[in-house]
N, CA, C and O of each residue as an XYZ file, in Angstrom:
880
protein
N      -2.841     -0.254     -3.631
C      -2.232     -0.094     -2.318
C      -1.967      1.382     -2.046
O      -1.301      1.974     -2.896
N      -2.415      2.094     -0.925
C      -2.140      3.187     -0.561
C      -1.138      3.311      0.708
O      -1.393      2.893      1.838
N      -0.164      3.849      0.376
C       1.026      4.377      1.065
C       1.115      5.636      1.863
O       0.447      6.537      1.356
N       1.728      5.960      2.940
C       2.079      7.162      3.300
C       3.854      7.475      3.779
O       4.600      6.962      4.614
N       3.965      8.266      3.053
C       5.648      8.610      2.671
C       6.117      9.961      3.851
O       6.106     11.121      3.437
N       6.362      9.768      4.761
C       7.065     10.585      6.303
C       8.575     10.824      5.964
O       9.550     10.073      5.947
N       8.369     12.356      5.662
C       9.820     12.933      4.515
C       9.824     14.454      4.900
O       8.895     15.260      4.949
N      11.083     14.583      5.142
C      11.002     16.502      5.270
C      11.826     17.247      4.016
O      11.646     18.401      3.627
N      13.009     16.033      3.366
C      13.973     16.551      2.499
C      12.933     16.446      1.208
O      12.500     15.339      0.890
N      12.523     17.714      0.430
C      11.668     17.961     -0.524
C      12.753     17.188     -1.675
O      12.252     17.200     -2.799
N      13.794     16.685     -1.638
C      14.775     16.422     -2.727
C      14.156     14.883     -3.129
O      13.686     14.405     -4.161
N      14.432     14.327     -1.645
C      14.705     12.501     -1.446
C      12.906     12.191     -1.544
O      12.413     11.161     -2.006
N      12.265     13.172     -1.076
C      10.784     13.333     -0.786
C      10.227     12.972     -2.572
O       9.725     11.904     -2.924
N      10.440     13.943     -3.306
C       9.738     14.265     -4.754
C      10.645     12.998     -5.492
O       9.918     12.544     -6.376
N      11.775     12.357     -5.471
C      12.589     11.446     -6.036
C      11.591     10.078     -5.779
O      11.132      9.355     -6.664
N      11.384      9.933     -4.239
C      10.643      8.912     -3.946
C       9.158      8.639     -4.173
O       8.632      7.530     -4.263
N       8.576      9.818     -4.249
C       6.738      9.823     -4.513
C       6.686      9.539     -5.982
O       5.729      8.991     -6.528
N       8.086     10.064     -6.764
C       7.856      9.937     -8.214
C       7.692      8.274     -8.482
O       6.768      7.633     -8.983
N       9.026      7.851     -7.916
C       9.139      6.683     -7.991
C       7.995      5.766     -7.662
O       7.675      4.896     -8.472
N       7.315      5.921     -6.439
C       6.156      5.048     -6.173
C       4.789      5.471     -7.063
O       4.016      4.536     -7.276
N       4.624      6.055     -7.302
C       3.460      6.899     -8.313
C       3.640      6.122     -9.885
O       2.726      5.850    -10.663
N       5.086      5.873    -10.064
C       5.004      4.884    -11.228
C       5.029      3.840    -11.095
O       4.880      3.273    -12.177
N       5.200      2.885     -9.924
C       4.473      1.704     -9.907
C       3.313      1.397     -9.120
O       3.018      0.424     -8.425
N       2.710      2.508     -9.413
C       1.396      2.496     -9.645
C       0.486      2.554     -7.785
O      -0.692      2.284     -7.555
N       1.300      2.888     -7.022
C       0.822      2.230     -5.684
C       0.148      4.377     -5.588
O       0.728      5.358     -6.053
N      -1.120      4.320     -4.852
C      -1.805      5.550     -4.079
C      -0.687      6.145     -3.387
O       0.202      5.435     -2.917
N      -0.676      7.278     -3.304
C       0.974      8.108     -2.763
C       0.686      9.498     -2.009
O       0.635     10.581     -2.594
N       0.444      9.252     -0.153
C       0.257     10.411      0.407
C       1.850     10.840      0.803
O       2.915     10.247      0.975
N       1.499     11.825      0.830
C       3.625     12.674      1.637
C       3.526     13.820      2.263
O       3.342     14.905      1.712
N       3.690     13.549      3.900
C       3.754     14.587      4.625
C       5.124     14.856      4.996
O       6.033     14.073      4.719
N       5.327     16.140      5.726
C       6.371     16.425      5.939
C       7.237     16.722      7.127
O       8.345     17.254      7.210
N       6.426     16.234      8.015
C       6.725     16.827      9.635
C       5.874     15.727     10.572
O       4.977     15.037     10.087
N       6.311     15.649     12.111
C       5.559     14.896     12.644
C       4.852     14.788     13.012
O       4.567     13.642     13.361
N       3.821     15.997     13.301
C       2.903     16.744     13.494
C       1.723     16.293     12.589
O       0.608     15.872     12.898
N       2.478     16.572     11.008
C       1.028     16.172     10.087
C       1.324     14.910     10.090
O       0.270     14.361      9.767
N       2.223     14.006     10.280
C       2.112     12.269     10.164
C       1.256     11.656     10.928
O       0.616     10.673     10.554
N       1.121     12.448     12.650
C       0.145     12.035     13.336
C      -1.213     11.832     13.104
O      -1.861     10.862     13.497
N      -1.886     13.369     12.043
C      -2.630     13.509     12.057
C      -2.988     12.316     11.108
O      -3.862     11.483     11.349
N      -1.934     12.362      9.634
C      -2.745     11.599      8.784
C      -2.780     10.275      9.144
O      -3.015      9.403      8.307
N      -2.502      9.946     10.695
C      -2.191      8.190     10.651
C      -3.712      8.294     11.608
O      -4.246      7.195     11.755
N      -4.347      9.321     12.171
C      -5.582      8.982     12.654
C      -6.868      7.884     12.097
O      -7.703      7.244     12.737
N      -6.605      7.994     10.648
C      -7.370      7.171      9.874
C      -7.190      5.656      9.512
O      -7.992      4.810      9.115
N      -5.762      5.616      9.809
C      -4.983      4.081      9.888
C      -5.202      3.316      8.355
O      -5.011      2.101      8.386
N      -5.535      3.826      7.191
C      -5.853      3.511      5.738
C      -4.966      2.978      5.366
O      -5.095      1.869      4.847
N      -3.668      3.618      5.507
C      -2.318      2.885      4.614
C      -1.889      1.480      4.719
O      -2.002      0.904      5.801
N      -1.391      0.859      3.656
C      -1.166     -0.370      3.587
C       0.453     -0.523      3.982
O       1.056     -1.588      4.117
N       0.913      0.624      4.108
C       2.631      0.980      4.547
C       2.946      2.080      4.667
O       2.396      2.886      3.916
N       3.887      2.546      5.586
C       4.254      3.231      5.650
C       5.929      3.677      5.755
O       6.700      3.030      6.463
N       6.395      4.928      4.912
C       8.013      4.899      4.840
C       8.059      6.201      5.822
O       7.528      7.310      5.893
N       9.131      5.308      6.633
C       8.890      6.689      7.815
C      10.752      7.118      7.649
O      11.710      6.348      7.586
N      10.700      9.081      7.609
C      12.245      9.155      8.418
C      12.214      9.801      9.850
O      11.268     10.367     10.399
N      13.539      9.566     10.337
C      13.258      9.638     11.570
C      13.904     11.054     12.171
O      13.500     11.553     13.221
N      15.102     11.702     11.249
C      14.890     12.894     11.513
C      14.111     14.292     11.262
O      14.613     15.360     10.914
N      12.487     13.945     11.582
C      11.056     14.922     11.238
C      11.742     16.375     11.893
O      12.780     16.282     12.548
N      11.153     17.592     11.691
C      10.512     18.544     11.956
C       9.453     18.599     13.080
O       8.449     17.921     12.862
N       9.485     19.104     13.936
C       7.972     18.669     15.299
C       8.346     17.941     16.021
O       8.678     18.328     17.141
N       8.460     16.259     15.569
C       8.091     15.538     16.662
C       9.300     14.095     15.821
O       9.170     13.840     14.624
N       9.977     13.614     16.384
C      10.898     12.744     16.162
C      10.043     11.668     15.554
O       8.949     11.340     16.014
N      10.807     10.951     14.117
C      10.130      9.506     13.985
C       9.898      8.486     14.721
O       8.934      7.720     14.737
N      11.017      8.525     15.450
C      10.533      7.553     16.661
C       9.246      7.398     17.457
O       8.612      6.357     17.629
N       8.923      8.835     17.992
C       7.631      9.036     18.366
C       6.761      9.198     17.953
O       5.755      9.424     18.625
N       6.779      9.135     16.261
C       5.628      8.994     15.733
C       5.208      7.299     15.248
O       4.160      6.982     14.685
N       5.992      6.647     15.522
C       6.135      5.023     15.563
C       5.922      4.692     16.679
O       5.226      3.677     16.700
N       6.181      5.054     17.639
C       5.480      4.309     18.938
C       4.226      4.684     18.947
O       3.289      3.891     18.853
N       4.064      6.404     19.107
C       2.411      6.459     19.296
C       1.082      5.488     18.381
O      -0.034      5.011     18.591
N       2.136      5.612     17.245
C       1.028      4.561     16.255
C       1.111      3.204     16.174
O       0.363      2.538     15.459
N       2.158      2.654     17.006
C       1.682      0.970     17.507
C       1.351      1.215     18.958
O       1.190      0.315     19.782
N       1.273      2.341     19.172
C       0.484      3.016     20.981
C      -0.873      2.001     20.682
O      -1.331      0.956     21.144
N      -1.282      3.184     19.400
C      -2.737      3.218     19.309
C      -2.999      2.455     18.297
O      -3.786      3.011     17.532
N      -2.566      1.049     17.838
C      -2.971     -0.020     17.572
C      -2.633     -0.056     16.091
O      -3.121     -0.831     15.268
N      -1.834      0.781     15.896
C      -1.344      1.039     14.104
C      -0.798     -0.879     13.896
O      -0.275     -1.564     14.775
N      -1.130     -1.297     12.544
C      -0.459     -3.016     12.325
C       0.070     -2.294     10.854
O       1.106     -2.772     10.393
N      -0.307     -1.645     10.410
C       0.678     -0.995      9.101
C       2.118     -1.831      8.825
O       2.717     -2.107      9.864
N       2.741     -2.260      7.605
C       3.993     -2.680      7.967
C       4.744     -1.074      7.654
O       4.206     -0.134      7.068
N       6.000     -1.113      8.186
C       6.962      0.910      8.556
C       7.894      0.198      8.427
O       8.230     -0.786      9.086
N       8.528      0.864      7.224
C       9.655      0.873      6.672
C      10.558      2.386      7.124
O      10.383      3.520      6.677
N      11.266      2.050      7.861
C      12.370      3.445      8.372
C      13.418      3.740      7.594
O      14.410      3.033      7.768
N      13.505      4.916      6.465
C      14.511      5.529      5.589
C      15.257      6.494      6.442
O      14.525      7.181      7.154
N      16.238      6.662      6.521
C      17.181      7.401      7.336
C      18.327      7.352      7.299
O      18.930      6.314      7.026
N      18.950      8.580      7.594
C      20.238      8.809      7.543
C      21.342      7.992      8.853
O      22.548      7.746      8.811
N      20.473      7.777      9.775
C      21.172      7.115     11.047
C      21.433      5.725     10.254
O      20.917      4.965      9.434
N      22.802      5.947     11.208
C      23.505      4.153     10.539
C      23.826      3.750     11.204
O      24.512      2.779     10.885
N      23.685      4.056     12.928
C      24.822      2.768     13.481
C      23.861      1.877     14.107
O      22.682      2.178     14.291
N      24.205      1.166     14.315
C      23.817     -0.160     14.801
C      23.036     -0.101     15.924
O      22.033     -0.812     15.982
N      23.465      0.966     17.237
C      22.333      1.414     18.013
C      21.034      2.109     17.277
O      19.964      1.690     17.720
N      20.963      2.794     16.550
C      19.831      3.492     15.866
C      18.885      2.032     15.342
O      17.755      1.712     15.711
N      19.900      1.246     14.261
C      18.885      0.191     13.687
C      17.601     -0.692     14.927
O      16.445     -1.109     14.842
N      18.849     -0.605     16.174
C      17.927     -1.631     16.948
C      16.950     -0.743     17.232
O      15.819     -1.037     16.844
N      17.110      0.278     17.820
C      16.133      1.024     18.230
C      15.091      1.234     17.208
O      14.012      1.357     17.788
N      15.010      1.292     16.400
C      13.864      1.638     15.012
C      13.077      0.377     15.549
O      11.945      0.350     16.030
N      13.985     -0.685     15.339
C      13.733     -2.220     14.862
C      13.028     -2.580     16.253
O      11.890     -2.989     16.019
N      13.214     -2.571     17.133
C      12.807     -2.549     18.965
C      11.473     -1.679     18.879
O      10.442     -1.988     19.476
N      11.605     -0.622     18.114
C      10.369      0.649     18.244
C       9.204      0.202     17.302
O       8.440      1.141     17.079
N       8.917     -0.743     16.803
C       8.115     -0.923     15.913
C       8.087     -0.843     14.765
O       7.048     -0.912     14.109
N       9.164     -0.692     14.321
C       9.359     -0.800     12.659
C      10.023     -2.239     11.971
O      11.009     -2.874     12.345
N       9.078     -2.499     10.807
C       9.401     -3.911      9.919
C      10.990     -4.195      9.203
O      11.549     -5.287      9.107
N      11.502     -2.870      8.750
C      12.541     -2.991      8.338
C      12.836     -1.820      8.380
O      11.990     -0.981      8.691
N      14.435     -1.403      8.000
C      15.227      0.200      8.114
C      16.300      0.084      7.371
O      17.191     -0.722      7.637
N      16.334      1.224      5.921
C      17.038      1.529      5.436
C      18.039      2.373      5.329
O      17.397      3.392      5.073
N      19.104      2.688      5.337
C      19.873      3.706      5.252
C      20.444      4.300      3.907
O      20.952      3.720      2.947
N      20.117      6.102      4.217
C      20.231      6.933      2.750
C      21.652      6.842      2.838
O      22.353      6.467      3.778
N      21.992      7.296      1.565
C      21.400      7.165      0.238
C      21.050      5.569     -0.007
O      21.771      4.708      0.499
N      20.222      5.320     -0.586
C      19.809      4.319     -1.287
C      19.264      4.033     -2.604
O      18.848      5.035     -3.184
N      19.177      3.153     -3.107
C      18.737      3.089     -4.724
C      17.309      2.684     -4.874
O      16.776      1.854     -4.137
N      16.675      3.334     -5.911
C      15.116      3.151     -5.452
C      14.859      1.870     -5.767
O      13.790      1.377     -5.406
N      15.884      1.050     -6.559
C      14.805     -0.452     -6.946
C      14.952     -0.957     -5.489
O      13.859     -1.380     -5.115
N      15.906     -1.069     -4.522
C      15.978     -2.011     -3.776
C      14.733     -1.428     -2.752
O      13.968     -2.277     -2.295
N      14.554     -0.235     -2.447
C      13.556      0.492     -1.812
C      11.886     -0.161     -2.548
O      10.978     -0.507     -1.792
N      11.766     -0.217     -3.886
C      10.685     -0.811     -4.229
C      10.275     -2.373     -3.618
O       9.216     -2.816     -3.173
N      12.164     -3.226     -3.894
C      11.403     -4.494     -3.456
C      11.437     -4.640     -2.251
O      10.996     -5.717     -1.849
N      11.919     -3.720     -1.283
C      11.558     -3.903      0.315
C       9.954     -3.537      0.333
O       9.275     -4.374      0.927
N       9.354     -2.592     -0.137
C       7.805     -2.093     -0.118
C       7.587     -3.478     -0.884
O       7.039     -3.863      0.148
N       7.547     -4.013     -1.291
C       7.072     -5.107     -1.902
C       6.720     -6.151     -0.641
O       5.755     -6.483      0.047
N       8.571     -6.536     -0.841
C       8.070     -7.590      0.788
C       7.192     -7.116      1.656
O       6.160     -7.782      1.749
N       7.290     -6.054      2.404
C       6.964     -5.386      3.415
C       4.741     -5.983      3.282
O       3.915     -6.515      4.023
N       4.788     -5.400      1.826
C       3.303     -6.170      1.841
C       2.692     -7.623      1.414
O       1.588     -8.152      1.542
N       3.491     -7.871      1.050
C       3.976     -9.534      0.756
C       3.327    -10.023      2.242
O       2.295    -10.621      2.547
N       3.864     -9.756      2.605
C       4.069     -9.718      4.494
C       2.881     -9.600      4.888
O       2.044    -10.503      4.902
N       2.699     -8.250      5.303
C       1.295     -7.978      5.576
C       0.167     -8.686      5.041
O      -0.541     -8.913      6.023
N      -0.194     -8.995      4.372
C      -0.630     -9.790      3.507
C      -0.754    -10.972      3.456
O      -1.568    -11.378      2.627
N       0.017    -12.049      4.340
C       0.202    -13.713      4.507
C       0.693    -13.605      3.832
O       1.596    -13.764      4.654
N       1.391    -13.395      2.546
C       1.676    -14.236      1.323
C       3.227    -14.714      1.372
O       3.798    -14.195      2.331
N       3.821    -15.315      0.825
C       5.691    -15.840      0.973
C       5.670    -15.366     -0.424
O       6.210    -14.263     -0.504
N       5.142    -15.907     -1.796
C       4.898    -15.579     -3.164
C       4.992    -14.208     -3.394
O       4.614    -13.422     -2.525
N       5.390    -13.870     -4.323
C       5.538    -12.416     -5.262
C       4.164    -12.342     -5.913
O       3.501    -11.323     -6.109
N       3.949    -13.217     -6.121
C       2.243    -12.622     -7.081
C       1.177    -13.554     -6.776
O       1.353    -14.729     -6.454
N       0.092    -12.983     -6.892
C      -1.394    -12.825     -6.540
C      -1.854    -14.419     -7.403
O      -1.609    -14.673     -8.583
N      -2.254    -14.923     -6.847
C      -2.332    -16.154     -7.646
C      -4.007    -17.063     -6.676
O      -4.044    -17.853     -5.733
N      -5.351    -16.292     -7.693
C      -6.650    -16.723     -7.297
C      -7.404    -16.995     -7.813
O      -7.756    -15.937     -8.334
N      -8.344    -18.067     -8.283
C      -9.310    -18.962     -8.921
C      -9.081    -18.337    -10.428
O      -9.961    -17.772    -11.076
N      -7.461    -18.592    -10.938
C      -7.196    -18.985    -12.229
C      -6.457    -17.407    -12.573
O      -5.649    -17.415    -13.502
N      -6.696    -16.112    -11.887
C      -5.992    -15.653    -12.107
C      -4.778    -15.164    -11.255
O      -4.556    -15.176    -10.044
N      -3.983    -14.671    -12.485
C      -2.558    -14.541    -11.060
C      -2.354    -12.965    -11.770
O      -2.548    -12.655    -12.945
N      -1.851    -12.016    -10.528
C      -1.427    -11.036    -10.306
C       0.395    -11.213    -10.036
O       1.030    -11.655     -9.078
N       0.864    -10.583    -11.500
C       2.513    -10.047    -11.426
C       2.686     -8.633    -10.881
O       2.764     -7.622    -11.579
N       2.751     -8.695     -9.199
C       2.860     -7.381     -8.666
C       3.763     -6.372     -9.371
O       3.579     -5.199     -9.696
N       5.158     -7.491     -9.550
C       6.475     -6.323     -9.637
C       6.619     -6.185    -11.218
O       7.735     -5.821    -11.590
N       5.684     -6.415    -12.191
C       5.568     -6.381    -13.754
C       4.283     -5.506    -13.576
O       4.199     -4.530    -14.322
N       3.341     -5.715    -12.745
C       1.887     -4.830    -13.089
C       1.542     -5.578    -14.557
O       1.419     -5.055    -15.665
N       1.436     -6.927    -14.182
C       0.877     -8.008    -15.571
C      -0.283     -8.657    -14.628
O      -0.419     -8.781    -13.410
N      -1.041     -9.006    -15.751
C      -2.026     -9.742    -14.796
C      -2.315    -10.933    -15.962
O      -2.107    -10.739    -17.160
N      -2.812    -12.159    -15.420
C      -3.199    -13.429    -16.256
C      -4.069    -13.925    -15.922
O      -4.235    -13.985    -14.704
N      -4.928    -14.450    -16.692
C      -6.066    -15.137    -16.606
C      -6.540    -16.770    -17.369
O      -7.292    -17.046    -18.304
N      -5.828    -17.472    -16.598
C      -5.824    -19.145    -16.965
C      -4.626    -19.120    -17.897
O      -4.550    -19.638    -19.011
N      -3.566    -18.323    -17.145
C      -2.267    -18.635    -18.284
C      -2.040    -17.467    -19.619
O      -0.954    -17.350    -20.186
N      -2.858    -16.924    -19.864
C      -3.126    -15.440    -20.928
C      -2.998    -14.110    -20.600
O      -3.613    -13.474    -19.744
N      -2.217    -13.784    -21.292
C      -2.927    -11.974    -21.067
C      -3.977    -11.541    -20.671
O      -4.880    -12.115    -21.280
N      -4.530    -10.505    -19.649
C      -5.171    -10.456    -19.109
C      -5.444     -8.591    -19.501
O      -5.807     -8.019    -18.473
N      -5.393     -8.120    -20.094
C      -5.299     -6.687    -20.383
C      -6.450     -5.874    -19.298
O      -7.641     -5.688    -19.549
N      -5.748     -5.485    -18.106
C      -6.618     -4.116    -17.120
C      -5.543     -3.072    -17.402
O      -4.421     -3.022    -17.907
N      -6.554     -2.156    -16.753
C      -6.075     -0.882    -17.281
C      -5.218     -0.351    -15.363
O      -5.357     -1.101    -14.397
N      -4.694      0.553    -15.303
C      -4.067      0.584    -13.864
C      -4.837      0.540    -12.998
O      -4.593     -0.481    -12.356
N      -5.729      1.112    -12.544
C      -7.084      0.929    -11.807
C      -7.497     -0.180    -11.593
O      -7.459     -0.867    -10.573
N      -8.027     -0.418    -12.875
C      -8.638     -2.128    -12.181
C      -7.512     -3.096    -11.861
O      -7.761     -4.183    -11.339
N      -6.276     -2.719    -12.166
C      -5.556     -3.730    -11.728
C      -4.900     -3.384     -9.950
O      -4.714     -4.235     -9.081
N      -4.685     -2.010     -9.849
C      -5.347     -1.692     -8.161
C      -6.641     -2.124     -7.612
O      -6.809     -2.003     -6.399
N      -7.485     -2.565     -8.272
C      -8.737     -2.806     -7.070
C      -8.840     -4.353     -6.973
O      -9.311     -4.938     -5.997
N      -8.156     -5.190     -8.526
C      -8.438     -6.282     -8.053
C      -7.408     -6.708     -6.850
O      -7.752     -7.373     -5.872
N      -5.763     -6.089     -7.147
C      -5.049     -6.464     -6.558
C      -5.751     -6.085     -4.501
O      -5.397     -6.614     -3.447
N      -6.715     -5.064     -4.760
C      -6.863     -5.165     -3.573
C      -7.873     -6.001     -2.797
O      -7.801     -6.342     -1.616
N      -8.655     -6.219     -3.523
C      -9.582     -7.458     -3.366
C      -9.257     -8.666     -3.025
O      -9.924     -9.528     -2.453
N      -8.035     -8.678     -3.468
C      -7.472    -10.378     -3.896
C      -5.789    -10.226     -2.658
O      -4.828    -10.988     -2.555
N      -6.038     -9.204     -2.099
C      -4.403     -9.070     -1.123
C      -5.249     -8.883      0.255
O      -5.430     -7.741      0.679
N      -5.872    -10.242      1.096
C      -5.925    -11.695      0.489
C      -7.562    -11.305      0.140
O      -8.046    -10.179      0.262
N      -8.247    -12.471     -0.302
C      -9.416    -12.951     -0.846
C     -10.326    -13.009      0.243
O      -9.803    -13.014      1.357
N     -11.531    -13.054      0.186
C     -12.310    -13.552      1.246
C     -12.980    -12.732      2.134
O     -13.934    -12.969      2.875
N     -11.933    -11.111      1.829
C     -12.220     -9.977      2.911
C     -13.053     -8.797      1.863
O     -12.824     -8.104      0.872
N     -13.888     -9.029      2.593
C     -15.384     -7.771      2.652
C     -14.876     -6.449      2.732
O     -14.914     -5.912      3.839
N     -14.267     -5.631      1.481
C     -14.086     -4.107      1.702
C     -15.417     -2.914      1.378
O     -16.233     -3.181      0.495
N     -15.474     -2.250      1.784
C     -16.465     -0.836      1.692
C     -15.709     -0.118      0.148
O     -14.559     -0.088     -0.289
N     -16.924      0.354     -0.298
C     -16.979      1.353     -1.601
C     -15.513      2.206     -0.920
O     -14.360      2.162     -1.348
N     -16.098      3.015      0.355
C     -14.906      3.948      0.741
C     -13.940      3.451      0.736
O     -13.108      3.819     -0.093
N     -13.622      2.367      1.687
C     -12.317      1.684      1.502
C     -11.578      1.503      0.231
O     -10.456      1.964      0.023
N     -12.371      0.707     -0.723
C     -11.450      0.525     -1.415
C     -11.072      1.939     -2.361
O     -10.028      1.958     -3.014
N     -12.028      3.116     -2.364
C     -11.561      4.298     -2.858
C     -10.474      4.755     -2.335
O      -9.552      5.105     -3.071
N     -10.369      4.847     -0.850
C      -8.893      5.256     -0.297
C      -7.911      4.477     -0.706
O      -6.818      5.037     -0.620
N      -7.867      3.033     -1.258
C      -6.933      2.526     -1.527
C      -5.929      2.846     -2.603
O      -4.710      2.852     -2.775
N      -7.479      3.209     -3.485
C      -6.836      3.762     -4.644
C      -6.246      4.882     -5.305
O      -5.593      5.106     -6.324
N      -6.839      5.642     -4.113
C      -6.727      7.152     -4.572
C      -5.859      8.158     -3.475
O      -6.188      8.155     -2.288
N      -4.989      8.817     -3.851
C      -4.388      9.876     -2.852
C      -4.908     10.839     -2.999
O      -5.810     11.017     -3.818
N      -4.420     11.736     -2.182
C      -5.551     12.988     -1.281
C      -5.818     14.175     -2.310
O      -6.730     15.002     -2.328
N      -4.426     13.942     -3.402
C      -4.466     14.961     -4.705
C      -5.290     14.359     -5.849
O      -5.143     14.923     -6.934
N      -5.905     13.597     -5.817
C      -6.354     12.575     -6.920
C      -7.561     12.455     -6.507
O      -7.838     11.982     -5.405
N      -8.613     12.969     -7.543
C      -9.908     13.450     -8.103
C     -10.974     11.858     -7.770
O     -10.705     11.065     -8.672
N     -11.812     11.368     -6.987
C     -12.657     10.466     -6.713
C     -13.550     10.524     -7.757
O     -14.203     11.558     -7.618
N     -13.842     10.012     -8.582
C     -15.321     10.226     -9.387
C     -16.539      9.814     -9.061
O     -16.355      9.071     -8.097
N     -17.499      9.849     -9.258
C     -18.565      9.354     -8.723
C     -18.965      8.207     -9.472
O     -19.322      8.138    -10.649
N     -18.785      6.827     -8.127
C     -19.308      5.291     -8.284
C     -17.816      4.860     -8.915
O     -17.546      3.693     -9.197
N     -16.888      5.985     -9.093
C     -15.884      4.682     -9.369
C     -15.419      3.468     -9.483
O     -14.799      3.033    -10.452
N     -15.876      2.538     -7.905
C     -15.484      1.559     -7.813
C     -16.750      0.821     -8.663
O     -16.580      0.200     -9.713
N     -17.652      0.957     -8.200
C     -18.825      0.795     -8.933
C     -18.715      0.508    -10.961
O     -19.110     -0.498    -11.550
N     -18.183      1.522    -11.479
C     -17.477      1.517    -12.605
C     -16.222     -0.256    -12.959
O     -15.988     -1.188    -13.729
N     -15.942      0.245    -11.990
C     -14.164     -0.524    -12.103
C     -14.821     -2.199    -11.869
O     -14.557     -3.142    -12.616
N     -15.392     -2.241    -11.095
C     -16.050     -3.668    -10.377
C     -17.136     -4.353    -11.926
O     -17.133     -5.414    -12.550
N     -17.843     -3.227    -12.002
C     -18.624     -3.935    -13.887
C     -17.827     -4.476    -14.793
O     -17.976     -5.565    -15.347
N     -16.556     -3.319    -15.011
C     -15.438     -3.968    -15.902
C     -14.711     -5.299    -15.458
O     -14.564     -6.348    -16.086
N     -14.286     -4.928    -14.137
C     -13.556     -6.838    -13.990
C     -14.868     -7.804    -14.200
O     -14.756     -8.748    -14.982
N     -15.957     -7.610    -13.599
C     -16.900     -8.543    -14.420
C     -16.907     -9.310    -15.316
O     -16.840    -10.534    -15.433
N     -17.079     -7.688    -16.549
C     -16.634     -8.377    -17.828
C     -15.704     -9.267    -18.457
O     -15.831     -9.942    -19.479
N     -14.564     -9.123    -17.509
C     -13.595     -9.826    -17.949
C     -13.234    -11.017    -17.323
O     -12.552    -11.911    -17.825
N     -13.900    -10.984    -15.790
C     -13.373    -12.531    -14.651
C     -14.406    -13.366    -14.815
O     -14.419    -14.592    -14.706
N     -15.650    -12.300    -15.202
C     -16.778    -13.261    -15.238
C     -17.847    -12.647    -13.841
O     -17.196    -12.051    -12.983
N     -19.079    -12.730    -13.625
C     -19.719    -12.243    -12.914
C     -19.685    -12.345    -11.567
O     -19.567    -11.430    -10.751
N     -19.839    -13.975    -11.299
C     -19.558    -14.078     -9.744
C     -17.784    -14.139     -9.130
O     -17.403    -14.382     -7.985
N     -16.969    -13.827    -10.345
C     -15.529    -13.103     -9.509
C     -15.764    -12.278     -8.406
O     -15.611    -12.568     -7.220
N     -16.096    -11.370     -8.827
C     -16.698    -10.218     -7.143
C     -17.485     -9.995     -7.437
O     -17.896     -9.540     -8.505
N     -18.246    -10.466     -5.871
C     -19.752    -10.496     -5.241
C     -19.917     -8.846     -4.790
O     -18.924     -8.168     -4.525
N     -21.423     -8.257     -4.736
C     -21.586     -7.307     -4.144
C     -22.570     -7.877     -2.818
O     -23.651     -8.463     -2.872
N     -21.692     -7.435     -1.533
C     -22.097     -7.352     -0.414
C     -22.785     -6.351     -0.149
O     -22.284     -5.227     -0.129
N     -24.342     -6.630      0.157
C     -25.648     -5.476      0.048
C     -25.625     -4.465      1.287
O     -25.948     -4.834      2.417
N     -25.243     -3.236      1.005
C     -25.369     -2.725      2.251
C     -23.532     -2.268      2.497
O     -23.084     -1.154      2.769
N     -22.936     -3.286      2.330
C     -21.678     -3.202      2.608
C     -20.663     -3.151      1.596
O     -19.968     -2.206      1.968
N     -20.205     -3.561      0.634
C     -19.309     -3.213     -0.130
C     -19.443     -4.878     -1.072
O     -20.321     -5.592     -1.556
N     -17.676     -4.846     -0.881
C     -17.715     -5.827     -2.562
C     -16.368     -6.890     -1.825
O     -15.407     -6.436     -1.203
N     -16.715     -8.835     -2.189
C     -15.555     -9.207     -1.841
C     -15.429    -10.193     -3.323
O     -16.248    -10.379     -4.223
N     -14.029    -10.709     -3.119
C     -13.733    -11.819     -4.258
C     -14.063    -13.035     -3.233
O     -13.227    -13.336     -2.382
N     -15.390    -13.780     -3.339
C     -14.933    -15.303     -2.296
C     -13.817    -15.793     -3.150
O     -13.356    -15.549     -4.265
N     -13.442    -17.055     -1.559
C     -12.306    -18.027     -2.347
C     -13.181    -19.028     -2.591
O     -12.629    -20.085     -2.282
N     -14.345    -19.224     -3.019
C     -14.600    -20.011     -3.935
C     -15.968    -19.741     -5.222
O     -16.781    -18.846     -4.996
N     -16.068    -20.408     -6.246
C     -17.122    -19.978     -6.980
C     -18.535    -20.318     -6.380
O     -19.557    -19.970     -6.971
């Protein structure tokens, strides 16, 4: 899952990228509203943590323009505003949920959790598809009830394959998923990563779509 983190305080900013970087989720972080615009031109992220007092251009207006222009991202609003007019307004403006700083990062993790839970169809906490199940908030994975040993990677691509099933992603795509803007692409990566779950789900787990990329069907 690739994220984009809308932060100007370099304190709450580097506390929070650390935090998401160890559970394992892709981690862009701009700092103003200006570059949030730009980086939301591409619409890649699977969430976004927005604050609302930016540098440039107010969070607010960088949340409307991007359900302007057709952003479905779920936006999580971190901020110092607390009263009750501010919440509605976030909450009225297009945002899924809104937190107020200070906050503690686990509860911040399992809101990003729901938040794609959500996005996602799912009501369930974990990934659960033709025998294997994905433990999002452990980063465990099982296979007919067993240990399932992937390495972080492949357990980002299946999880993205499989959040939901059925959907046809591009080589690129799923590289952006995996990778933030500081983090080195290798060549055929996914390509790499997709042989290995092979090995381990079995061959027709994920199909290669010719021309187009790679899906998990929901059925064998």
């Amino acid at each position: 899952m690739r994220l984009l983190l809308i932060e100007d305080d370099p304190m709450i900013g580097d506390s929070i990228a650390e935090g998401l970087r160890a559970e394992r989720y892709a981690l862009d972080w701009v700092r103003d509203g200006g570059a949030a615009q730009l980086a939301l031109v591409t619409d890649v992220y699977d969430l976004l943590l927005l604050d609302l007092g930016l540098p440039g251009r107010d969070g607010l207006d960088v949340l409307r323009q991007y359900r302007d222009r057709g952003g479905r991202a779920p936006v999580l609003i971190i901020t110092a505003r607390d009263s009750t007019a501010d919440r509605v307004q976030g909450l009225d403006g297009g945002a899924d949920d809104y937190l107020v700083k200070p906050f503690d990062l686990e509860e911040l993790f399992a809101r990003v959790r729901a938040l794609l839970r959500r996005g996602a169809g799912r009501a369930q906490p974990d990934i659960v598809h033709r025998g294997v199940t994905l433990r999002l908030t452990a980063h465990e994975a099982l296979l007919d009830g067993q240990p399932l040993p992937l390495s972080a990677r492949e357990f980002a691509l299946l999880a993205a394959l499989l959040d939901p099933p059925g959907r046809v992603m591009s080589k690129a795509l799923l590289e952006q998923k995996l990778y933030g803007w500081n983090e080195e692409v290798e060549s055929n990566t996914v390509d790499v990563y997709v042989h290995r779950l092979r090995k381990k789900l079995g061959a027709d787990f994920i199909r290669n779509v010719r021309g187009v990329g790679y899906v998990a069907p929901l059925s064998s």
